[in-house]
C-alpha positions as CSV (number, residue, x, y, z in Angstrom):
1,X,70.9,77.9,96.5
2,X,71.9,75.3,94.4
3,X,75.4,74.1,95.2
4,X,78.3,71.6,92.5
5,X,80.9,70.3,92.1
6,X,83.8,72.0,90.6
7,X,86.5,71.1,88.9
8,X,89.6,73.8,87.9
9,X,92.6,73.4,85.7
10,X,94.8,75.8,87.4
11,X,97.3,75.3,84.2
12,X,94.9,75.9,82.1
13,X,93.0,79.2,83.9
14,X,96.7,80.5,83.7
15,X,97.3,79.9,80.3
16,X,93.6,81.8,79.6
17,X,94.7,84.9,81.6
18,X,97.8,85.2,79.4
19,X,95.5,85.0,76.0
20,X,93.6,87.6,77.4
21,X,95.8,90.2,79.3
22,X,95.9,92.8,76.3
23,X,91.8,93.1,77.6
24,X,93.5,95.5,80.4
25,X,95.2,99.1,78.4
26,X,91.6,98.6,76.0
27,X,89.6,98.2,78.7
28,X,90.8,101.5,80.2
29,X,91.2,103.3,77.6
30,X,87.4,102.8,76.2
31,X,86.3,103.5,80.1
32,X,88.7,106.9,79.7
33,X,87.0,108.0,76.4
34,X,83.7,107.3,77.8
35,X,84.6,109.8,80.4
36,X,83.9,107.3,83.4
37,X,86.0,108.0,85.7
38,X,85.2,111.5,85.7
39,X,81.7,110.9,86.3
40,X,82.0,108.8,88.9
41,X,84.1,111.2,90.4
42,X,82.1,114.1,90.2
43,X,79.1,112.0,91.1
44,X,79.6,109.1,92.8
45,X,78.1,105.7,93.1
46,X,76.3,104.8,89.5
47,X,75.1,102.2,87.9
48,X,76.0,101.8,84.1
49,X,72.5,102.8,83.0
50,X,73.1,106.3,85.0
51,X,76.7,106.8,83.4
52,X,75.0,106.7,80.1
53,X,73.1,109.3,80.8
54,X,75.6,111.7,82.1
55,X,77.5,111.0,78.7
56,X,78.2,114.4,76.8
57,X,77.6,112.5,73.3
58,X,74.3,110.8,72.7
59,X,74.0,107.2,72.7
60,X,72.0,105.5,69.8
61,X,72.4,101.5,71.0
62,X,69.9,100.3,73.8
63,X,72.0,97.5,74.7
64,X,74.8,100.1,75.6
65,X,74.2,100.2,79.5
66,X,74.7,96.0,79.5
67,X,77.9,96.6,77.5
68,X,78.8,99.1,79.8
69,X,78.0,96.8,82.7
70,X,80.4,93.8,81.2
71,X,83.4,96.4,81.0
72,X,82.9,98.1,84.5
73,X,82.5,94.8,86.1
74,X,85.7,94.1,84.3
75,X,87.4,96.9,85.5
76,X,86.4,96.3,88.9
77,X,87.2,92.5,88.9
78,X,90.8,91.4,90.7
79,X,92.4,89.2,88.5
80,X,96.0,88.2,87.1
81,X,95.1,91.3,84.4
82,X,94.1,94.0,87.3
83,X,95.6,92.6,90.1
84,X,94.1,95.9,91.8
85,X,90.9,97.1,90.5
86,X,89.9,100.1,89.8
87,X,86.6,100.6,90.9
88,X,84.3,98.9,93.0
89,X,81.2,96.8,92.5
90,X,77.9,96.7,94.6
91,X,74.6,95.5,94.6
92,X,71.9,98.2,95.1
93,X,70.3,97.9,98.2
94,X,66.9,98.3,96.5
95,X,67.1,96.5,93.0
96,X,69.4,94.1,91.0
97,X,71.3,96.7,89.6
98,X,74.9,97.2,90.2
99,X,76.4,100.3,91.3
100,X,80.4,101.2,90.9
101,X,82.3,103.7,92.6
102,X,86.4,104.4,91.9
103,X,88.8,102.8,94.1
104,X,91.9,104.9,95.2
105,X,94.4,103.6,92.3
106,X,91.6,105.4,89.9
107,X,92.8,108.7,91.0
108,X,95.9,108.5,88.7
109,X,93.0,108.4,85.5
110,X,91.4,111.7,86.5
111,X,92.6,114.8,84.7
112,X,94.8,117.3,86.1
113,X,95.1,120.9,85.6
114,X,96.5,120.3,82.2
115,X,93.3,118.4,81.2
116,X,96.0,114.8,81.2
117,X,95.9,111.8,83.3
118,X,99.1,109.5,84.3
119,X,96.8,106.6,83.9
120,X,96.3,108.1,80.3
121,X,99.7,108.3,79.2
122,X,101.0,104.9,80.0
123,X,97.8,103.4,78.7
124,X,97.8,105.0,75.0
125,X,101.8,104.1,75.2
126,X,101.2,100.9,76.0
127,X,98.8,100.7,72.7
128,X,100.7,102.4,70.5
129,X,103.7,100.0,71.5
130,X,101.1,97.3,70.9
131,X,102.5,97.3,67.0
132,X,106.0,96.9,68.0
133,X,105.5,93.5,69.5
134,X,104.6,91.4,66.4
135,X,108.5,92.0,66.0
136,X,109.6,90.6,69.4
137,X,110.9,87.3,67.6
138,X,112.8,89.4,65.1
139,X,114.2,91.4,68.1
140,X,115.1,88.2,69.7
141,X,116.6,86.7,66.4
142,X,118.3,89.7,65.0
143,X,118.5,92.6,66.9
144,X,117.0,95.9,67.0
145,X,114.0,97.0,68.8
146,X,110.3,96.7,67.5
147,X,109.9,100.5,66.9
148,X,112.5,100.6,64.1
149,X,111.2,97.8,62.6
150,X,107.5,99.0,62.5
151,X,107.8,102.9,62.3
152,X,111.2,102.7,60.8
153,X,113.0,105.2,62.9
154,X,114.3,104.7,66.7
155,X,111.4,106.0,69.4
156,X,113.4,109.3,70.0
157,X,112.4,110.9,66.7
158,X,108.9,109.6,67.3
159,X,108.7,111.4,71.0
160,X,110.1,114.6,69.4
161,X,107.5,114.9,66.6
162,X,104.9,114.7,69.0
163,X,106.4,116.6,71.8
164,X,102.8,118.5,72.0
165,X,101.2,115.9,73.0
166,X,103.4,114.1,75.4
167,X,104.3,116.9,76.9
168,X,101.5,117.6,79.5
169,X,101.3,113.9,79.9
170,X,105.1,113.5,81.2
171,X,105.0,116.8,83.6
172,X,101.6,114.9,85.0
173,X,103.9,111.5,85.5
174,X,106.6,114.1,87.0
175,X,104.2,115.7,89.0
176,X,103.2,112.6,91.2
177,X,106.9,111.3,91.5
178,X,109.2,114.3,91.9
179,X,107.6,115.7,95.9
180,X,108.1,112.3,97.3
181,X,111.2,112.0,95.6
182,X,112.8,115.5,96.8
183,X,111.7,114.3,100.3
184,X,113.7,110.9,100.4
185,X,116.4,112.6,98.3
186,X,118.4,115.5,99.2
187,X,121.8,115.1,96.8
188,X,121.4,118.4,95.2
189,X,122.2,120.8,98.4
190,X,126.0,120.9,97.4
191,X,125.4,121.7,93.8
192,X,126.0,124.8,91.7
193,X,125.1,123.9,88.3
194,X,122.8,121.1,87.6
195,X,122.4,119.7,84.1
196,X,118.9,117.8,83.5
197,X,120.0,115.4,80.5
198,X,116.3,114.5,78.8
199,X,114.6,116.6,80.6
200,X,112.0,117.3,78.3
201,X,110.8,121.1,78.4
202,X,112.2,121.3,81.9
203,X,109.2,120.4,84.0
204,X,111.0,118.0,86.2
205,X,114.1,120.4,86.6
206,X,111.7,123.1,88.0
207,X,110.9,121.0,91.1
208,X,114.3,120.7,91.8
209,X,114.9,124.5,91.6
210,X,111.9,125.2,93.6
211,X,113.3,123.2,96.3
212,X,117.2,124.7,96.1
213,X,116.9,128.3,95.6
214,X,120.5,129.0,95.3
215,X,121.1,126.0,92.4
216,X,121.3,127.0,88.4
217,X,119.6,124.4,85.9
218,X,120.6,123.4,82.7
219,X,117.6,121.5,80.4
220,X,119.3,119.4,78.1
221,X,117.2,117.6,75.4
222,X,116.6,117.2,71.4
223,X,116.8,121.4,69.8
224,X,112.9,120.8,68.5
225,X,112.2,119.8,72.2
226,X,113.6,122.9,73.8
227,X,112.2,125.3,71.8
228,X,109.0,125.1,73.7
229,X,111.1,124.9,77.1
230,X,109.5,126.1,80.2
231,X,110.1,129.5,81.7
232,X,111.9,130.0,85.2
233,X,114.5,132.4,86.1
234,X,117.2,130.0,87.2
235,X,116.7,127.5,84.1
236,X,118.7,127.6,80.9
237,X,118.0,125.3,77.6
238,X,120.1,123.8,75.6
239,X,119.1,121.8,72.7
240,X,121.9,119.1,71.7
241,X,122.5,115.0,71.2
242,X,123.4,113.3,74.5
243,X,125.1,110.5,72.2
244,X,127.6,113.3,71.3
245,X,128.0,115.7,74.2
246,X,126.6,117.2,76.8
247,X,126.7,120.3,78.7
248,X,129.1,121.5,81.7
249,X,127.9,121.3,85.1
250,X,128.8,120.5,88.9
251,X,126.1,117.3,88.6
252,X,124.5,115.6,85.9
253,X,120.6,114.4,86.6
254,X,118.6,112.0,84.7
255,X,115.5,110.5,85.0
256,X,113.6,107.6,83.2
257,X,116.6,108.0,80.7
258,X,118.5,105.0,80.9
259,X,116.3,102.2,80.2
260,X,115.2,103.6,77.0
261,X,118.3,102.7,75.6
262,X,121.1,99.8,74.7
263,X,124.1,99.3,77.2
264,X,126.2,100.2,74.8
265,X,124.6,103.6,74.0
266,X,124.0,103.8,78.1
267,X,128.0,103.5,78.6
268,X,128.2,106.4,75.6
269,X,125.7,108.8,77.7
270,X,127.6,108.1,81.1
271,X,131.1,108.8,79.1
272,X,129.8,112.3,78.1
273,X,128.3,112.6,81.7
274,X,131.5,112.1,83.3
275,X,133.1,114.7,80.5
276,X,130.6,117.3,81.3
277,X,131.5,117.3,84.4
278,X,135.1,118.1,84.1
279,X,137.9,117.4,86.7
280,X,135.7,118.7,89.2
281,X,134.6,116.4,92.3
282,X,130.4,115.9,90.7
283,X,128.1,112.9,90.4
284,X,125.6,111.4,88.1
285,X,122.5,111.1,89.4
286,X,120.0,108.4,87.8
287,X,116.6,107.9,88.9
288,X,114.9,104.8,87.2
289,X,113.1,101.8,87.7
290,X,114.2,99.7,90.2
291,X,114.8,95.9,89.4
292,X,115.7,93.3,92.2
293,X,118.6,91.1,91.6
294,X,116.4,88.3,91.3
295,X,113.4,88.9,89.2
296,X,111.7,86.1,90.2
297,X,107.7,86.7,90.8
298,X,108.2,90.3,90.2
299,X,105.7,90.6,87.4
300,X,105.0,94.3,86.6
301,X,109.0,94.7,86.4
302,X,109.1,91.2,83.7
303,X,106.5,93.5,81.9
304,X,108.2,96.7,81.6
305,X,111.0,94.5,80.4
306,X,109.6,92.6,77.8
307,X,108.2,96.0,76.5
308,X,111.5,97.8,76.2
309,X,112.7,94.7,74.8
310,X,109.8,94.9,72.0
311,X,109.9,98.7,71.5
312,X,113.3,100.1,72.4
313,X,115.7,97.0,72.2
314,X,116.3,98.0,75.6
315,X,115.7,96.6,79.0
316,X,115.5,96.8,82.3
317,X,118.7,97.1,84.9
318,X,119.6,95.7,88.3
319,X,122.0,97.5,90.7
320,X,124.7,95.0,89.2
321,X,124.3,95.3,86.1
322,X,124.4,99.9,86.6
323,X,127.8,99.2,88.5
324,X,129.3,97.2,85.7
325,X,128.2,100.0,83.1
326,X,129.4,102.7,85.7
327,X,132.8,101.1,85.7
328,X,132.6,100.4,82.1
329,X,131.9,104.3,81.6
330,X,135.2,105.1,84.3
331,X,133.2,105.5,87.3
332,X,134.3,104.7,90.5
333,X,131.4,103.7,92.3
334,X,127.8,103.7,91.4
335,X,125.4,103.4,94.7
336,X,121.4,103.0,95.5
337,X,120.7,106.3,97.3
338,X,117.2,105.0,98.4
339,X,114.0,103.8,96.0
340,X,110.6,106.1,95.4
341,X,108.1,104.4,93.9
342,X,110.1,101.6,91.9
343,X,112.3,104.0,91.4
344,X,115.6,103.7,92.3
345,X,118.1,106.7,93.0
346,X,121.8,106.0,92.0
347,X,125.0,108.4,92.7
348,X,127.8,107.2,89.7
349,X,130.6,108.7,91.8
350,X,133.8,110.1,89.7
C-alpha cells in the first residue's frame, strides 16, 4: 500500500461542509422515494445493484446502481452533515461490492401504520422551507418571516390547507414522543378539564386521556382543522383563533406551539391561557424544544433556530427567556418540570 503525505486545511474542510449541508434532507428524501429503507428493512444487507432490483418501478439507466452506490455511501458516511448515519457500509466478504444495512436512527424513516414516517415529515418540511430562506436577509433587515414573503400568507393558513396531508405525519411525530413523555410527566392527575390549544385533530390529546381515565379533553385548533377531529368519548372540538380566545378549562396544554410564533403573539396566547382558565387554581403546560442558556456548540438547536427565523420569524426559547414572557403574560412562575427528548416541560403557574 502506497502511503503520502497529507496536508488539510481544517478552515477550509469546514467552510466546504457548510456549502454543502443542504446534500442532507435531498439525500433522504431521494433514498425515501426510492423506497430504501423499506427494503433494507424487509430484506436486509444489499448491495445497491440488489436494491435496484427490488424496486417496484423499472429502471431504464445502467449506470443507476453506481449512482445509487454514491448516495448510500453518502448516507452512511459520518460527517458534519450526518453526524449519525443512517445505514451502515460493508465490504462483501466475497467480492468488491458494498453491502448496506440501516442503522437504528433509520427506524424513524420506516412507515407506520398510517403508511407515514417521522423521518418523512421533517425532511419534506425542511424542503419546502428551503424557499423561505432566500429571504433570511430581508427577515434580518426588515422583519417578518420567510413564509410570508414567499407564499404570501403566515405558515398557519398553509398547515390548515393541507391538514390532509400533515395530519398522519404529526400523529406519527406524536406517537414516538407522547409514551415517554406521559412516563417522566405526570401533571395531569389533578385535572378535570384539559384544553389542548393546537392540538391538531386531537391525536396527541388522546394519549393523555388514555392515560387519565377520569380527565375531559378539549381540542382547540383552526374550525377547518377540527372538522376532521378524531373520535373518543371523553374529547370535545372546538374550532376557534388562539390569538383571540380560548376555551375554559382546569389546565391549558400545548405542545410544539410556542416557537412557531413571535414573543409578542406568544405573550397574546399565554394571556388568553391564563383567561381560560378563570380564577381557578390551573396551569399552563408547555412542552417544546429545549434550548440551554448558553447555545454555544449546540448545533441542531442553532439549526432549528435559524429555520424558524427564516420561515416563521420565530425562534427558539431558553428557560429565561419563557419566564420573562410568563411574567410578561401575569404569570407567577414558569418552571422546567423535566426534558423528553429536547423537549422541555414547563408549568406557567397562576
Amino acid at each position: 500500500m502506497t502511503t503520502f503525505p497529507v496536508s488539510e486545511n481544517a478552515e477550509w474542510v469546514s467552510v466546504l461542509s457548510y456549502t454543502t449541508a443542504l446534500t442532507a434532507p435531498f439525500a433522504i428524501q431521494a433514498a425515501l422515494k426510492l423506497n430504501v429503507f423499506e427494503i433494507l428493512n424487509r430484506h436486509g444487507q444489499l448491495s445497491a445493484q440488489q436494491i435496484i432490483d427490488l424496486l417496484p418501478r423499472p429502471c431504464t439507466n445502467p449506470h443507476a446502481p453506481a449512482l445509487l452506490d454514491r448516495l448510500l455511501h453518502h448516507l452512511s458516511s459520518k460527517s458534519p452533515t450526518f453526524p449519525c448515519p443512517l445505514l451502515t457500509a460493508s465490504l462483501s466478504p466475497t467480492s468488491s461490492v458494498i453491502l448496506y444495512s440501516l442503522l437504528p436512527p433509520s427506524q424513524y424513516f420506516l412507515k407506520d401504520a398510517n403508511g407515514v414516517s417521522v423521518g418523512e415529515c421533517v425532511s419534506q418540511q425542511v424542503l419546502h422551507f428551503l424557499d423561505t430562506f432566500r429571504h433570511l436577509d430581508a427577515v434580518i433587515l426588515d422583519g417578518g418571516d420567510g413564509f410570508q414573503k414567499e407564499f404570501g400568507h403566515h405558515i398557519s393558513h398553509h398547515i390548515a390547507e393541507h391538514t390532509p396531508k400533515l395530519v398522519a405525519a404529526m400523529a406519527s411525530m406524536t406517537a414516538v414522543l407522547m409514551p415517554q413523555l406521559l412516563d417522566a410527566y405526570d401533571g395531569f392527575a389533578d385535572v378535570g378539564t384539559l384544553v389542548d390549544v393546537g392540538g391538531c385533530t386531537g391525536y396527541t390529546l388522546i394519549h393523555i386521556l388514555d392515560k387519565y381515565p377520569d380527565l375531559k379533553g378539549i381540542n382547540f385548533d383552526q374550525p377547518q382543522i377540527v372538522t376532521s377531529g378524531a373520535i373518543h368519548p371523553r374529547l370535545t372540538h372546538v374550532g376557534g383563533n388562539m390569538l383571540e380566545a380560548i376555551p375554559q378549562a382546569d389546565a391549558v396544554f400545548m405542545m410544539r406551539i410556542l416557537h412557531d410564533w413571535e414573543d409578542d403573539d406568544c405573550i397574546t396566547i399565554l394571556k388568553n391561557c391564563k383567561t381560560a382558565l378563570g380564577n381557578k387554581h390551573g396551569k399552563v403546560v408547555v412542552v417544546d424544544f429545549y434550548i440551554p442558556d448558553l447555545m454555544d456548540g449546540y448545533v441542531p438547536m442553532h439549526n432549528f433556530d435559524i429555520l424558524m427565523m427564516s420561515s416563521h420569524g420565530s425562534k427558539m426559547r431558553t428557560a429565561a427567556e419563557y419566564r420573562i414572557m410568563g411574567r410578561q403574560a401575569g404569570y407567577t412562575d414558569v418552571k422546567i418540570v423535566c426534558i423528553v427528548n429536547e423537549y422541555s416541560v414547563m408549568e406557567f403557574l397562576l
